[in-house]
Wavefront OBJ file of the C-alpha trace (Angstrom):
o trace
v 0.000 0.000 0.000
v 1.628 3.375 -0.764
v 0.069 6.619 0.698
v 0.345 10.423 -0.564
v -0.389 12.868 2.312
v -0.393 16.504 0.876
v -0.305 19.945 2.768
v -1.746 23.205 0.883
v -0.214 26.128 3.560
v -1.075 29.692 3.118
v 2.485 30.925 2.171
v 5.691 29.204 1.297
v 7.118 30.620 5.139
v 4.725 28.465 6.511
v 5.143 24.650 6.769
v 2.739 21.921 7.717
v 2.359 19.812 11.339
v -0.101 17.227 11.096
v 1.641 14.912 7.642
v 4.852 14.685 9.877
v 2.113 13.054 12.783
v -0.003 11.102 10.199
v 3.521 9.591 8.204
v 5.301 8.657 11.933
v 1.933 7.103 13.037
v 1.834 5.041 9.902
v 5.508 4.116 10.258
v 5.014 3.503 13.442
v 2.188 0.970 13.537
v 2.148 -0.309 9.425
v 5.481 -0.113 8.371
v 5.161 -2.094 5.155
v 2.739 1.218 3.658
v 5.040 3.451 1.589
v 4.234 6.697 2.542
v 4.811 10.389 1.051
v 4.360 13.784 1.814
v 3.883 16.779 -0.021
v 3.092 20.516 0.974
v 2.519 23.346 -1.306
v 1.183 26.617 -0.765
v -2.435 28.211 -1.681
v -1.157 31.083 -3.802
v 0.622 28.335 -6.157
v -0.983 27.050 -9.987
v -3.489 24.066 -9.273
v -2.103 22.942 -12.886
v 1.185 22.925 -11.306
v 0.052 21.365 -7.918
v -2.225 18.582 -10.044
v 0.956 17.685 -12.048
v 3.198 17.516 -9.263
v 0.608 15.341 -7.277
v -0.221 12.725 -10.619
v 2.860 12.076 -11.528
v 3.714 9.891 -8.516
v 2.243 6.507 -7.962
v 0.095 5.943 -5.300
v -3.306 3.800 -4.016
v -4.298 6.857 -1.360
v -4.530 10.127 -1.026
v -5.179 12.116 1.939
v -5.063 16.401 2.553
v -5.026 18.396 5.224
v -8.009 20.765 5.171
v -8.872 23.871 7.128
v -10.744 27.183 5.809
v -7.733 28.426 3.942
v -7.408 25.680 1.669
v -10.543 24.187 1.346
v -11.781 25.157 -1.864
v -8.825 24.503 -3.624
v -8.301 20.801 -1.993
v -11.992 19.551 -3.339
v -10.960 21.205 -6.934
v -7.605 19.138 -6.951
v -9.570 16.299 -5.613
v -12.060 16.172 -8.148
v -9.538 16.717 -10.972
v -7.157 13.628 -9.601
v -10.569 11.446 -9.263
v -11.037 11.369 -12.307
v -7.081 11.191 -13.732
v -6.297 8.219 -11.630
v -7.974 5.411 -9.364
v -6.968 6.110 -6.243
v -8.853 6.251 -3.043
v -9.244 10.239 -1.365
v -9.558 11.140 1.844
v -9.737 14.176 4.012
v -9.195 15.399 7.162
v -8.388 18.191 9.497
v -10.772 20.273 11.446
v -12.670 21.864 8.586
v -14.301 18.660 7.890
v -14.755 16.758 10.765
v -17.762 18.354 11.953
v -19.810 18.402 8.409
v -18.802 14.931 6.737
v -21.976 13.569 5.890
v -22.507 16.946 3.922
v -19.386 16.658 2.098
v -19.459 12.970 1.329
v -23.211 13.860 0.174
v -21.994 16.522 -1.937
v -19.125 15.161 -3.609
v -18.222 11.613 -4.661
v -15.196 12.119 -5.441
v -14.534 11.996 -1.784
v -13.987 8.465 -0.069
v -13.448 9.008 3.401
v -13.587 11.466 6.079
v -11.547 11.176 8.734
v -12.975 13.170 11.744
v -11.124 14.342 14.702
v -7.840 13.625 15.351
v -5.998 11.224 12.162
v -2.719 9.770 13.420
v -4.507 6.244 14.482
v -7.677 6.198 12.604
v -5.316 7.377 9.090
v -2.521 4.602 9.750
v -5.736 2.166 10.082
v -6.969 3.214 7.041
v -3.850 3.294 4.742
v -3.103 0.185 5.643
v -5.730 -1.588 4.355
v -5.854 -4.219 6.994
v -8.801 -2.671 9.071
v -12.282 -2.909 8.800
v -13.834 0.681 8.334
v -16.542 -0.088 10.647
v -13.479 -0.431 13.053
v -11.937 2.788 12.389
v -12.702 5.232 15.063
v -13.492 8.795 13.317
v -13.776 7.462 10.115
v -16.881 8.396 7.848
v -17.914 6.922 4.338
v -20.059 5.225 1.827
v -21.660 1.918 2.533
v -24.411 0.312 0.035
v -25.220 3.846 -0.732
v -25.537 5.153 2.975
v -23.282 7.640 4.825
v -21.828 6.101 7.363
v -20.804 9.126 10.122
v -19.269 8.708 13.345
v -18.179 11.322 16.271
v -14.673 12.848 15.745
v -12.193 10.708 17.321
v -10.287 11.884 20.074
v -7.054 9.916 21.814
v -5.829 9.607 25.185
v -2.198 8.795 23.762
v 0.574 11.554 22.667
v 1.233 11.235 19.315
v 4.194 9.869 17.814
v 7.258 12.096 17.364
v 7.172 13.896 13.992
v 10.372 15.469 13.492
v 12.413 12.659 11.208
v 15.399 13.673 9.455
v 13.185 13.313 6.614
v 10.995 16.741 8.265
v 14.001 18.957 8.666
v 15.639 18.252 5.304
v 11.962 19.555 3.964
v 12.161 22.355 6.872
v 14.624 24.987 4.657
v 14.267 27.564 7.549
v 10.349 27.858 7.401
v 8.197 28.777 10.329
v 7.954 25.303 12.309
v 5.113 24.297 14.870
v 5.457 22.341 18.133
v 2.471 20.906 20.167
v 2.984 19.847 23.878
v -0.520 19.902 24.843
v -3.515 19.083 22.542
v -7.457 20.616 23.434
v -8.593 23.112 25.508
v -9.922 23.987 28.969
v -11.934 26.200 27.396
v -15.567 26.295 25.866
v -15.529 29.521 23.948
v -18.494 29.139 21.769
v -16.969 30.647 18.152
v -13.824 27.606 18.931
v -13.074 23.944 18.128
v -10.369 23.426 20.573
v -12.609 22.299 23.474
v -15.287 20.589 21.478
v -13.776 16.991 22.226
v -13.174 17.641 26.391
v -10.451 19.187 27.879
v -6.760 19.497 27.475
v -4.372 16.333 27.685
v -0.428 17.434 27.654
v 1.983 15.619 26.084
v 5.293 13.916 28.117
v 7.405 16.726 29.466
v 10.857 15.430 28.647
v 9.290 14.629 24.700
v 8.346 18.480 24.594
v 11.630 19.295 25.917
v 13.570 17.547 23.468
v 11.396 18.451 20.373
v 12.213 22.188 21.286
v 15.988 21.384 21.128
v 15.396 19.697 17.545
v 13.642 22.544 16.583
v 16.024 25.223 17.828
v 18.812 23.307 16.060
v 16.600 22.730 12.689
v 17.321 26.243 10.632
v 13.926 27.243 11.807
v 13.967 31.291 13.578
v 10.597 30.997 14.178
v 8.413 28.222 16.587
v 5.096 28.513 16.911
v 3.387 26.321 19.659
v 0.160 25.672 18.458
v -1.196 24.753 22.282
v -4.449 26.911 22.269
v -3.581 27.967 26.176
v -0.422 27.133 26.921
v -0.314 28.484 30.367
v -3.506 25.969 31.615
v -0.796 24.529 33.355
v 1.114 26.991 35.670
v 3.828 25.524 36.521
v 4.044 23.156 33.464
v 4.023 26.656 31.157
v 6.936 27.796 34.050
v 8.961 25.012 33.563
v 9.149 25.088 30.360
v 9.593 28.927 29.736
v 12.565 28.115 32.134
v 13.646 25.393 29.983
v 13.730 27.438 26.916
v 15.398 30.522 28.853
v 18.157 28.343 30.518
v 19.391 26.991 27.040
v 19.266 30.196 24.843
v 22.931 31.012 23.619
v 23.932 27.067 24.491
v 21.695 24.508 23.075
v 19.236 26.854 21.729
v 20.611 29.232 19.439
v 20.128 33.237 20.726
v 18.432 34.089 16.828
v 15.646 31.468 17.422
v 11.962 33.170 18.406
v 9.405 31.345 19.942
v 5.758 31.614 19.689
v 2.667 30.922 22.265
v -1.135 31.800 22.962
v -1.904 31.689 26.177
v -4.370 32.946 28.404
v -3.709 36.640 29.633
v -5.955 36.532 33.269
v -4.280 33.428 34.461
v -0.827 34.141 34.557
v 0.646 34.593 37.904
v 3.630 37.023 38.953
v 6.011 33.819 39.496
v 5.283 33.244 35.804
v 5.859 36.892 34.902
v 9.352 36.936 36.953
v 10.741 34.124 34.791
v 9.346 35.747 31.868
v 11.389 38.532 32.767
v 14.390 36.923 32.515
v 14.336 35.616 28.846
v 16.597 37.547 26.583
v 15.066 39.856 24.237
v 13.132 38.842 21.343
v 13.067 35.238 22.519
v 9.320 35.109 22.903
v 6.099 36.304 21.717
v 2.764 36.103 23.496
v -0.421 36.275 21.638
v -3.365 37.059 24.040
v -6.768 36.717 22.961
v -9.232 39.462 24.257
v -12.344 38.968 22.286
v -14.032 41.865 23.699
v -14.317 43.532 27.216
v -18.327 43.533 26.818
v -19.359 41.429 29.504
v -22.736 40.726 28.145
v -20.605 39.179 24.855
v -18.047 37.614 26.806
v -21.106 35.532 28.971
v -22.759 34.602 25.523
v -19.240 32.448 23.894
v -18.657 30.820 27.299
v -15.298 32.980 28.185
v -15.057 33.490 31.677
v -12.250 35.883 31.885
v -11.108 38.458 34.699
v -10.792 41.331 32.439
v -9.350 43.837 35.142
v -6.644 41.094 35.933
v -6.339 40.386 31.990
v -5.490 43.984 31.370
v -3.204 44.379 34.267
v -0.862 41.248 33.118
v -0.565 42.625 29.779
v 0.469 45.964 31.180
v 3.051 44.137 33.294
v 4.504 42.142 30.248
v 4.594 45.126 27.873
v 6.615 46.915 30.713
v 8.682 44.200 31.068
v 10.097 45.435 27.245
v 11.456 42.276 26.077
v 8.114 40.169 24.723
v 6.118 41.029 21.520
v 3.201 41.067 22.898
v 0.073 40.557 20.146
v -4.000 40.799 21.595
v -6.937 40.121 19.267
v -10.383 41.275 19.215
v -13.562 39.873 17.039
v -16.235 41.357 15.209
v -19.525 40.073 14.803
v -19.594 37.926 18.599
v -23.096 38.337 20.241
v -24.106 41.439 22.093
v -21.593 43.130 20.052
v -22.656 47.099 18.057
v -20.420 49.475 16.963
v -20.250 51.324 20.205
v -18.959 47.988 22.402
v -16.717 47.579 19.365
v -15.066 51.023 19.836
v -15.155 50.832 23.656
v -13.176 47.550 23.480
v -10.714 48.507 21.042
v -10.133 52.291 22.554
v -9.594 50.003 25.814
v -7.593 47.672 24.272
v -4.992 50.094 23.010
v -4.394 51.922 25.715
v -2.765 48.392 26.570
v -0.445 50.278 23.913
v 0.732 46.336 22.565
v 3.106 45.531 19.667
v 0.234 43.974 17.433
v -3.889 44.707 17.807
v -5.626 42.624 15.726
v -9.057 43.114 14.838
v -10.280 40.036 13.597
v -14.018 39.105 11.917
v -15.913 36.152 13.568
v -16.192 32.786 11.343
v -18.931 30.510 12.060
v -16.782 27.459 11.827
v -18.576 23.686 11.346
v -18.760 22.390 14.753
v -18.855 25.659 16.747
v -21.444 26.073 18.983
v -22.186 29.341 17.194
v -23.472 28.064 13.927
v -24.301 24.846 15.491
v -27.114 27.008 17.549
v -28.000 29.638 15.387
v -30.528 31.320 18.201
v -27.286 32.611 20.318
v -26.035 34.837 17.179
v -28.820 35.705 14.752
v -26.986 36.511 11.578
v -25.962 36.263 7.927
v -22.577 34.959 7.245
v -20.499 33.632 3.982
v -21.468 30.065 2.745
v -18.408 29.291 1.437
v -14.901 29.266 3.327
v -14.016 31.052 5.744
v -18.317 31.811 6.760
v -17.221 35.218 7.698
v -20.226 36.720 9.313
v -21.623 39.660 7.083
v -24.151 41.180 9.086
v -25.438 40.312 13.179
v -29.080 41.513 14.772
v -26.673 44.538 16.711
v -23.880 45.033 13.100
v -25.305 46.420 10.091
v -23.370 45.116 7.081
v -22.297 48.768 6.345
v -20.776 48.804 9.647
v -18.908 45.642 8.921
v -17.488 46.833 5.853
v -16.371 49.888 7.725
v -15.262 47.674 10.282
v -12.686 46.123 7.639
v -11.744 49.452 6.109
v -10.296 50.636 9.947
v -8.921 46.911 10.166
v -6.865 47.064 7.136
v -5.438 51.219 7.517
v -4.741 49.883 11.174
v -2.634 47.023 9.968
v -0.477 49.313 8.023
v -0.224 51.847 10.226
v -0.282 50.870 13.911
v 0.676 47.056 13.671
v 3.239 47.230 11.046
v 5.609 49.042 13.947
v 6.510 52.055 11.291
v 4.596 54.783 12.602
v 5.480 54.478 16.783
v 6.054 57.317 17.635
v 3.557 59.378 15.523
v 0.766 57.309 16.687
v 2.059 57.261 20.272
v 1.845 61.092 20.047
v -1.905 60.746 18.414
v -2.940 58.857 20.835
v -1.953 60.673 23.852
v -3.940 63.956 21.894
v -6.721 62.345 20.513
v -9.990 62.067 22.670
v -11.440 59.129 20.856
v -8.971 56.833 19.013
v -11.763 54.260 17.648
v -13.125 57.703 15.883
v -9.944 59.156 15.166
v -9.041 56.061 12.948
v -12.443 55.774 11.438
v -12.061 59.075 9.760
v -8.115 58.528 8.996
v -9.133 55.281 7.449
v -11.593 56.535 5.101
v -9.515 59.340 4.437
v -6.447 57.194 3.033
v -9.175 54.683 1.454
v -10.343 57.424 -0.832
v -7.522 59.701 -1.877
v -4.384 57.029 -1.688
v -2.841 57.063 -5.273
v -0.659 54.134 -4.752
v 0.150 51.465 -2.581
v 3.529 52.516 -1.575
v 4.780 53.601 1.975
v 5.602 57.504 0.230
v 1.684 57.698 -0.457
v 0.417 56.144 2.832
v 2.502 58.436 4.261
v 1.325 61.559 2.481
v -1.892 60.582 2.867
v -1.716 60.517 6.594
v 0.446 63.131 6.864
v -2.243 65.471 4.955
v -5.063 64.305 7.247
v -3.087 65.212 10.224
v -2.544 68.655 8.812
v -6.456 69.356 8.990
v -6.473 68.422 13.108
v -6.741 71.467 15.168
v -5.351 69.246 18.063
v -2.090 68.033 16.419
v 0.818 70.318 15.714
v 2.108 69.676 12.150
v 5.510 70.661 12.954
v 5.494 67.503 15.684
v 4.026 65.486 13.178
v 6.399 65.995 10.606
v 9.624 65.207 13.216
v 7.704 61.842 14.821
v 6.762 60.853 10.745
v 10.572 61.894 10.043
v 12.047 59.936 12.731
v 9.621 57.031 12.805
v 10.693 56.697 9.046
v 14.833 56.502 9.771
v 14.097 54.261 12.279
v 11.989 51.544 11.012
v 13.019 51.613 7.413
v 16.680 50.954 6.181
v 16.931 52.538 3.118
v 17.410 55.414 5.433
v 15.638 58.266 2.921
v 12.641 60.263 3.577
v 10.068 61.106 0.765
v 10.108 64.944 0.104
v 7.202 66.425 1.828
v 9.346 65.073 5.098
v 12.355 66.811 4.080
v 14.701 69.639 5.385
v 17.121 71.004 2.999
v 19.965 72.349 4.372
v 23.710 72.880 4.195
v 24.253 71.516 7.484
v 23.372 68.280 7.517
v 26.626 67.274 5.351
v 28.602 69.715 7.853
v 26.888 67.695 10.622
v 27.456 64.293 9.104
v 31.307 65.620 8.854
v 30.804 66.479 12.559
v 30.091 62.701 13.589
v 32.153 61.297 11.734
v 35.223 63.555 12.950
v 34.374 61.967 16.612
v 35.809 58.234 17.394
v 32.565 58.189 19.838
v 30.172 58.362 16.744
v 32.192 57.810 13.812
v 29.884 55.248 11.900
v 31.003 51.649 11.518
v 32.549 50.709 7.923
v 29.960 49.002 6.056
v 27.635 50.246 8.339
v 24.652 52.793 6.601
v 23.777 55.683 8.086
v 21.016 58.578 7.836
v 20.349 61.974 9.182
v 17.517 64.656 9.406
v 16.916 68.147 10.761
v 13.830 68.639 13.625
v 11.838 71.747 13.207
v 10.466 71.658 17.122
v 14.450 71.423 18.459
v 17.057 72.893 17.747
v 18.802 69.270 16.565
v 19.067 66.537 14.605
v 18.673 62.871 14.945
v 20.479 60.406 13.026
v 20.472 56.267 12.806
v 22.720 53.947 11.703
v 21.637 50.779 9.971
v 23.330 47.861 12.268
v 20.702 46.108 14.510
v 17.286 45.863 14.954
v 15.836 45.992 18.566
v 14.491 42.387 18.327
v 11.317 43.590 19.834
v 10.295 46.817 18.329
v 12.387 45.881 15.248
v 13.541 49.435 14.926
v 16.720 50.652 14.327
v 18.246 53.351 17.525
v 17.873 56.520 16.677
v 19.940 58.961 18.291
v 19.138 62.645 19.350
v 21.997 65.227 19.133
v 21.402 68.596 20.146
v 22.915 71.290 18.107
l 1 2 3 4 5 6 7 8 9 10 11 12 13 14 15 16 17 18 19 20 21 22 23 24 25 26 27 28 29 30 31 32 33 34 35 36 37 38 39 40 41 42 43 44 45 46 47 48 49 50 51 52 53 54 55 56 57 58 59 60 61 62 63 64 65 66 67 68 69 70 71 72 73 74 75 76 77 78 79 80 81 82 83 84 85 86 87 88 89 90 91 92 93 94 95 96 97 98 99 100 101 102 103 104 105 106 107 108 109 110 111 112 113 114 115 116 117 118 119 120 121 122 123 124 125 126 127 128 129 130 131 132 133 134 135 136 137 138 139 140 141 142 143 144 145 146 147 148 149 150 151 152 153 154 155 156 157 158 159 160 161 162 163 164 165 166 167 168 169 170 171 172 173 174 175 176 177 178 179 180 181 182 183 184 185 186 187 188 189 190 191 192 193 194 195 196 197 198 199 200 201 202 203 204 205 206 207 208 209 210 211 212 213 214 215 216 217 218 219 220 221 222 223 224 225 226 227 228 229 230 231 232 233 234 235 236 237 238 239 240 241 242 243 244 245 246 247 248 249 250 251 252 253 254 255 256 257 258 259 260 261 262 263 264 265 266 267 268 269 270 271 272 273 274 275 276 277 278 279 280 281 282 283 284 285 286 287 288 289 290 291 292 293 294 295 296 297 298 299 300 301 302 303 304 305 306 307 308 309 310 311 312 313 314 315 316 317 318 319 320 321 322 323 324 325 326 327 328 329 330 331 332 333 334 335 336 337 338 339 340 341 342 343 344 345 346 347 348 349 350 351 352 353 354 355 356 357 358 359 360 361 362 363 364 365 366 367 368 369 370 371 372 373 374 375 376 377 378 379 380 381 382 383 384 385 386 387 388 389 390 391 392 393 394 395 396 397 398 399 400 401 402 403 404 405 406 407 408 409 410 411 412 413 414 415 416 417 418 419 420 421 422 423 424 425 426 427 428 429 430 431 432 433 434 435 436 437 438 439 440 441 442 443 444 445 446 447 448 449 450 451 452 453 454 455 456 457 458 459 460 461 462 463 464 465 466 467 468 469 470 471 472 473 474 475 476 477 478 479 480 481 482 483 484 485 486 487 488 489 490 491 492 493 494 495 496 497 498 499 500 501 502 503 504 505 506 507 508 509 510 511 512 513 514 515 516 517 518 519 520 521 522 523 524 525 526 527 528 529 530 531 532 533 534 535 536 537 538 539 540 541 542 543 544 545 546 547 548 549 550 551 552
């Protein structure tokens, strides 16, 4: 029996988790089945993808499928149904909460594999189990679908990371799992639909973050959906990963978590304190501070506490610190919606993402209709379009703030300008409404020049904002966060001295630039000074570049 297990990831940075479980499970427990894996990305040609998948030889196929990928998996599946006669299977948490729709919808499909795969896919590649004995796995018999609950084990998995996974690796983004589920219920999620949350052997998760570290990879996500449900377990191995940086984890190497923000404890924080700069990022899920939303998804959460430990990790300076919040939940108008995110960024984190509920198959959301009366996309991602509290207009506006916002607050080149807007402003949810559509309608180009001018010609029209200080924070926000180390003209300030003050620095073994080393300059029309920057080393953090103020 030969298997073909293909990934479809959303960019080529990306790589894939769950083939590396399903291939070791079937080596593991069958290992006469041959079996293959190949990943791809979304954005590539499905000619090129179908070619690349029918010119191997195989008896199965299997892909995992989420909302990204979804459409474009049943188009390849259809296309290599009817090129070759093979057997196709999915699995993955897009479909293992609608099977019997899929399987009635298209034939091409043989199997459905619901819930978690590594068992229940080895069974079924190897051709030596009944499928009425296959736990999770849903199909055709004598014309019936045949459904069955998603499975869910009590075992770890097996270990994924072969040789075979880091040759395949090249430096992408790589994933880790130490727990699997969730103590949580929240009612737009997956992640506690089968129970609670199992963790995986300590000393396993241990020694998968050293192969990791030392597999080219900069960047490891843990996919745990909370890792911090266990305290000291989350301590541990924070300490673990702290101990080792520099030795047997190399300094460069970032790694990434979602945990829950009202549960961590100061001991937690005080070890977090200790990791060098840049080695983590936390991700921190919000949601909303409207308590009548937060009851209605099932998230319990201390919001006074939340807030306070995400003040106490931004201060501690050395975590990228990301927090979501979701349009569309229950409960949820326009107003909560700007009352939650004005809240949320006086957190003042790295990243705010505002993010667009998804009624996912299997949440409890679309699976009870009556808690969120709605309209919502049929096809993937079911992106809710309109709620009994949104209008759909206010959605749309919704994603015009969501996508200036990403360019301008959470792509870290405009600190200090929106720092200073922020402090003046008296409502920033209305502020950026009216920036937003401002830049929407008059931006001639995609390029950081026009966003720039754009913004910088909105801020011109605010009584409350003094252009001058605009121009020096856009000016200096600009050398700092962009190498190229040149400002567009309207930023400018011509003037003999800069080359007299460049001479100036240079003539001093304190600030004499490094050789190889870039370096920019600018005058400041509210001081009597100039700042330069010189293009060496990001802060790891931040990822700016120091910028240094020298008083003339």
């Amino acid at each position: 029996m030969t298997a073909l297990i293909c990934a479809l990831n959303t960019k080529y940075i990306h790589s894939s988790l769950a083939p590396w479980y399903l291939k070791a499970s079937i080596a593991e427990r069958y290992p006469s089945v041959k079996c293959d894996i190949l990943e791809f990305t979304i954005n590539e040609s499905q000619d090129k993808l179908f070619e690349q998948i029918t010119k191997r030889e195989f008896d199965i196929i299997g892909f995992s499928t989420y909302i990204w990928n979804v459409e474009i998996v049943l188009s390849l599946c259809e296309k290599i149904k009817k090129s070759k006669n093979v057997k196709i299977f999915l699995g993955g948490p897009e479909v293992s909460y609608n099977s019997s729709e899929l399987l009635e919808k298209y034939p091409f499909i043989d199997y459905i594999v619901a819930g978690e795969g590594e068992k229940p896919v080895a069974e079924l590649c190897s051709g030596e189990v009944a499928l009425d004995e296959i736990l999770g796995l849903c199909y055709r018999k004598d014309g019936k679908i045949i459904t069955k609950e998603p499975f869910t084990s009590s075992d770890d998995p097996p270990y994924p990371y072969s040789d075979e996974y880091f040759e395949s690796l090249k430096g992408r983004i790589s994933y880790l799992e130490t727990s699997r589920g969730c103590p949580y219920r929240c009612a737009f999620c997956l992640s506690g639909r089968c129970g609670g949350v199992r963790f995986f052997d300590l000393e396993r998760s241990k020694k998968s973050i050293l192969a990791l570290s030392q597999g080219g990879s900069k960047t490891i996500k843990f996919v745990d959906r909370t890792f911090n449900a266990d305290k000291k377990r989350a301590r541990e191995l924070f300490s673990f990963i702290i101990d080792n940086c520099g030795e047997k984890i190399p300094s460069d190497v970032c790694f990434h978590f979602e945990i829950e923000g009202d549960i961590l404890d100061d001991e937690t924080i005080e070890i977090l304190s200790k990791a060098k700069s840049g080695l983590f990022q936390m991700e921190i899920g919000l949601q909303s501070f409207n308590p009548q939303t937060l009851t209605a998804i099932n998230r319990k959460a201390n919001t006074d506490r939340l807030c306070e430990n995400i003040k106490k990790l931004i201060l501690l300076g050395n975590i990228h610190i990301h927090i979501d919040l979701i349009a569309g939940l229950p409960y949820e108008d326009i107003k909560s919606i700007a009352e939650s995110f004005n809240k949320a960024l006086s957190l003042r984190p790295h990243m705010l993402q505002l993010g667009f509920l998804k009624l996912l198959h299997g949440a409890e959301l679309r699976e009870n209709p009556e808690l969120l009366p709605c309209e919502y996309r049929k096809d993937a991602p079911y992106e809710v379009t309109e709620t009994k509290w949104l209008s759909r207009e206010e959605l749309t506006l919704l994603h015009t703030i969501e996508d200036f916002f990403d360019k301008f607050y959470n792509s870290g080149r405009f600190p200090r300008l929106e720092k200073y807007i922020f402090e003046t402003v008296k409502n920033p949810f209305e502020f950026y409404t009216g920036l937003a559509l401002f830049v929407k309608e008059t931006q001639e180009s995609h390029s950081l020049d026009a966003l720039s001018l754009c913004i910088y010609n909105y801020l011109a029209k605010i009584d409350d904002l003094d252009i001058d200080i605009v121009r020096d924070l856009m000016a200096m926000d600009r050398l700092a966060t962009n190498r190229e180390g040149a400002l567009p003209e309207f930023l400018k300030i011509h003037s003999p001295k800069l080359k007299e003050y460049l001479n100036m620095l240079e003539g001093d073994p304190k600030t004499k630039s490094k050789k190889g080393i870039k370096r920019a300059i600018t005058l400041l029309k509210t001081e009597n000074a100039f700042v330069y920057v010189d293009y060496d080393t990001k802060n790891p953090v931040t990822k700016e570049y120091e910028l240094i103020k020298y008083i003339i």
